[in-house]
N, C-alpha and C positions, 0 to 999 in steps of 0.2 A: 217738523220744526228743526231739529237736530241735524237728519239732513240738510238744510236750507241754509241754519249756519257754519255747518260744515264747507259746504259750496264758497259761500260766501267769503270764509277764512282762505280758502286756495284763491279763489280769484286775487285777494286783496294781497296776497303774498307772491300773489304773479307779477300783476300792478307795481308792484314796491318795488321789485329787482330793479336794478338799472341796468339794460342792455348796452353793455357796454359794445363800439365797434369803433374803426380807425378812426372817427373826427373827433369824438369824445374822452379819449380812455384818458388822456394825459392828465384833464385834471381831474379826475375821478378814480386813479390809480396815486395820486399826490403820497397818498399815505404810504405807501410803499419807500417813499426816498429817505435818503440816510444811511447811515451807520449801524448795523446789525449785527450782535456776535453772541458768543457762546464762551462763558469762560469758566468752566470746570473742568478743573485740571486732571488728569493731563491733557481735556480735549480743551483745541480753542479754536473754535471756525468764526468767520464773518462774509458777510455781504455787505458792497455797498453801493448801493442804488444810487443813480441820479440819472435825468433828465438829458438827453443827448439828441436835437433835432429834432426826428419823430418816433423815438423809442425811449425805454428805459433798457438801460443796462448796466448789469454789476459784475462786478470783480469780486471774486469768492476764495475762500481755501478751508480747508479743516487741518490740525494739525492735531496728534497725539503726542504729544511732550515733544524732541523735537522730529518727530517721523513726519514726513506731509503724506495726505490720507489723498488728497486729491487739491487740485487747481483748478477755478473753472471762469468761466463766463457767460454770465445770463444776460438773455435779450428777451424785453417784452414789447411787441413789435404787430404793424401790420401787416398783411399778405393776404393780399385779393382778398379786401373787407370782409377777413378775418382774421382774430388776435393770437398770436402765438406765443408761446414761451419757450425759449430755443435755446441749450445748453451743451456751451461745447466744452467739455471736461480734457485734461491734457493728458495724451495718452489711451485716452480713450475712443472708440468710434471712429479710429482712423484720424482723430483732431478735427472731425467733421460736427458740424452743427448737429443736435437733433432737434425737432420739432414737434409741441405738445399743441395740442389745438387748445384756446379757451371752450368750456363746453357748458361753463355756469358761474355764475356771479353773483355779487349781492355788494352793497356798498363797503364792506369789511372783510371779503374773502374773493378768494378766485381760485376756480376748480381746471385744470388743464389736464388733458389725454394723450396718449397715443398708445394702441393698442399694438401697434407693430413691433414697436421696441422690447427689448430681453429684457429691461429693468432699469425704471421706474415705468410704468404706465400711465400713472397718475402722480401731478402735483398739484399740492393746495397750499396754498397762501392764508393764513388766518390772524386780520390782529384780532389777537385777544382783549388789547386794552390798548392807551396811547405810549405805551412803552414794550410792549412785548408782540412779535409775530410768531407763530406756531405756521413749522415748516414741515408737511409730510410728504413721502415719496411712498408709493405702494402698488401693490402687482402682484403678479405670478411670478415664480422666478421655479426652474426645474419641477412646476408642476406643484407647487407649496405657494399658501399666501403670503407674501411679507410686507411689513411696512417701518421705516424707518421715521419717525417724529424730532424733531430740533423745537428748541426754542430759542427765538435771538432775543435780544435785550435791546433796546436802541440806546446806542451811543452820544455822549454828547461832543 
């Protein structure tokens, strides 16, 4: 019995994801847009998402009082019906895109990969609530696990 409702609990948790792919993500990524930032001083990074033809994409920066820690620009995007998260950091990568594959979803979060990359391997997207995303980057880096967590606030 216990197996059975075991069973039954993974099915209906499979069921429930939404498979996100290029015809659909736009309004089922909605929650993502806006004004997103971090403001404990000395640190202050933001994103800001919005809706651009067939992508999202933001404009990013973190700054430690006035040092800039990094400038970037996120794409969330299709490519050959599949969703990418694509992050070109300034300075970094040669100023080249990188590209994370979506690899898992759920209506409130999105899990993205790339195992080839030195660092980050993984990003995840998480609202927490309708005012806060929980932002993680994590991986391998020199053979040690690391992970790096944000939390933005949404702006009004």
């Amino acid at each position: 019995m216990q197996k059975t409702l075991f069973l039954t609990g993974i099915a209906l948790s499979i069921t429930s994801c939404q498979n996100l792919d290029s015809s659909n993500f736009h309004e089922e990524l909605d929650w993502i847009t806006g004004k997103w930032a971090i403001d404990t001083p000395p640190i202050y990074a933001e994103e800001n998402w919005e809706w651009s033809e067939d992508r999202y994409i933001a404009n990013g920066f973190m700054l430690n009082a006035t040092d800039t820690i990094f400038i970037e620009t996120l794409t969330i995007k299709p490519v050959k019906n599949n969703l990418f998260l694509t992050a070109r950091v300034k300075d970094q990568n040669n100023n080249k895109e990188v590209f994370f594959k979506l690899i898992s979803n759920s209506s409130d979060s999105l899990l993205f990969e790339n195992k080839r990359h030195n660092y980050p391997n993984y990003i995840e997207y998480v609202l927490e609530s309708d005012s806060t995303i929980r932002a993680k980057a994590y991986g391998i880096i020199n053979g040690q696990k690391k992970e790096d967590v944000l939390f933005y606030k949404k702006q009004k």
